[in-house]
C-alpha positions as CSV (number, residue, x, y, z in Angstrom):
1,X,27.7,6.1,55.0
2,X,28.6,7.4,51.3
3,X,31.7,9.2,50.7
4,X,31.2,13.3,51.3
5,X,33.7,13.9,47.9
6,X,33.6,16.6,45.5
7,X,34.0,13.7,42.5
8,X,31.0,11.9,44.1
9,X,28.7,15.0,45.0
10,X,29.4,16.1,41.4
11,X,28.4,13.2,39.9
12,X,24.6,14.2,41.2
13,X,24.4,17.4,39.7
14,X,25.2,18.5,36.4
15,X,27.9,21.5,37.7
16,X,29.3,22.7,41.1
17,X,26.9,25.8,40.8
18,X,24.0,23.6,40.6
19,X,25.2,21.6,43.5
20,X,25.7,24.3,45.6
21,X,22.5,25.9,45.0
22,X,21.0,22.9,46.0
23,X,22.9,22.3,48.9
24,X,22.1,25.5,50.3
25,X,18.5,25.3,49.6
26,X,18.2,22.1,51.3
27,X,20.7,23.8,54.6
28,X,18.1,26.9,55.0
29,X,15.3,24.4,54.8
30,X,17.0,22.0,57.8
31,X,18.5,25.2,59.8
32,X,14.6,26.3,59.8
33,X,13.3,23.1,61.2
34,X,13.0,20.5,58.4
35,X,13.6,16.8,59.4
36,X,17.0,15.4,57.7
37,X,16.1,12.6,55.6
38,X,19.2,10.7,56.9
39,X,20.1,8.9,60.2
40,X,23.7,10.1,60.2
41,X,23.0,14.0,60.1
42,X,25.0,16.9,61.9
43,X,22.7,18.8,64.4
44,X,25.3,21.6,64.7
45,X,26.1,22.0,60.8
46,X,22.9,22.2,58.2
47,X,25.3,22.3,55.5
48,X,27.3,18.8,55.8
49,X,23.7,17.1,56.1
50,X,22.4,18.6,53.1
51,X,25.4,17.5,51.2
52,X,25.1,14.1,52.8
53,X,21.5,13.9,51.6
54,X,22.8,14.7,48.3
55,X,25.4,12.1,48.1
56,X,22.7,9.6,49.5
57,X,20.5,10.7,46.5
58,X,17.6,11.5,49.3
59,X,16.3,14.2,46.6
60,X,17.3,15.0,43.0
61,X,18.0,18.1,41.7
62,X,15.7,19.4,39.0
63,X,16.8,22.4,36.9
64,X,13.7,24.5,35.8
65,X,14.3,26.6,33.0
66,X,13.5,30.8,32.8
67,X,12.3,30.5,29.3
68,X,8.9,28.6,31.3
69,X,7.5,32.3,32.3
70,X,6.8,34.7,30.1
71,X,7.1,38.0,31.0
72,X,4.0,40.0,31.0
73,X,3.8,43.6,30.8
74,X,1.8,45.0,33.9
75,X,0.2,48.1,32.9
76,X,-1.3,50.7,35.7
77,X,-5.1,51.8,35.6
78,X,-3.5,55.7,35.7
79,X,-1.4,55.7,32.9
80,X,-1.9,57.9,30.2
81,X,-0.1,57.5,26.7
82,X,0.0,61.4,26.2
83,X,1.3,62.1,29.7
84,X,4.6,63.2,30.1
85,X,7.3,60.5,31.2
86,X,8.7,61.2,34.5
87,X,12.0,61.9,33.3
88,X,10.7,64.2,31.1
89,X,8.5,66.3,34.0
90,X,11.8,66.1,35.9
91,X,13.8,67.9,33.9
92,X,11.3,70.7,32.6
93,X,10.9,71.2,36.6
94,X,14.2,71.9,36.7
95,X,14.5,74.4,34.1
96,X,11.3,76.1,35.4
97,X,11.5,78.8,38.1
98,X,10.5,77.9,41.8
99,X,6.7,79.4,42.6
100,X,6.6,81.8,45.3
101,X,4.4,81.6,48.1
102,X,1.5,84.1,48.0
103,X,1.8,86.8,50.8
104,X,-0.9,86.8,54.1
105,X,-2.4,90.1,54.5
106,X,-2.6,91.0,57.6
């Protein structure tokens, strides 16, 4: 069995935030029914076998960088360029005078 230390499990990621992203990636994914990929795992505790998988170097962790998406703008089919902006119908309703109903004749 490899040693379950914080020297050795750091020595597989490059910082303890990595790491424990990783390692509770890998816990949600053997709490929800993944196999373990070691023979020494902990039925009761998904946590302690994903950070034994880490320290048996069962998977690598692989950083993916924001930058790789671009953010594209999503524009709607309804939008007009000379309509008002909601803030700005929000506060001209608020300066404007409630309508009043229309009265039924009877």
């Amino acid at each position: 069995m490899t040693e379950l230390s914080v020297d050795n499990l750091l020595t597989k990621a490059k910082n303890k935030f990595l790491l424990v992203n990783a390692a509770s990636a890998r816990a949600k994914q053997v709490s929800d029914g993944s196999l373990p990929y070691i023979d020494n795992f902990d039925p009761t505790n998904p946590v302690i076998t994903s950070l034994r998988e880490i320290a048996a170097d069962k998977f690598r962790i692989k950083v993916t960088s924001a930058d790789s998406k671009k953010p594209q703008e999503i524009l709607l089919a309804d939008d007009d360029e000379n309509a008002p902006s909601q803030l700005d119908r929000l506060a001209k309703g608020a300066k404007e005078k409630p309508r009043e109903k229309p009265k039924k004749k009877k």
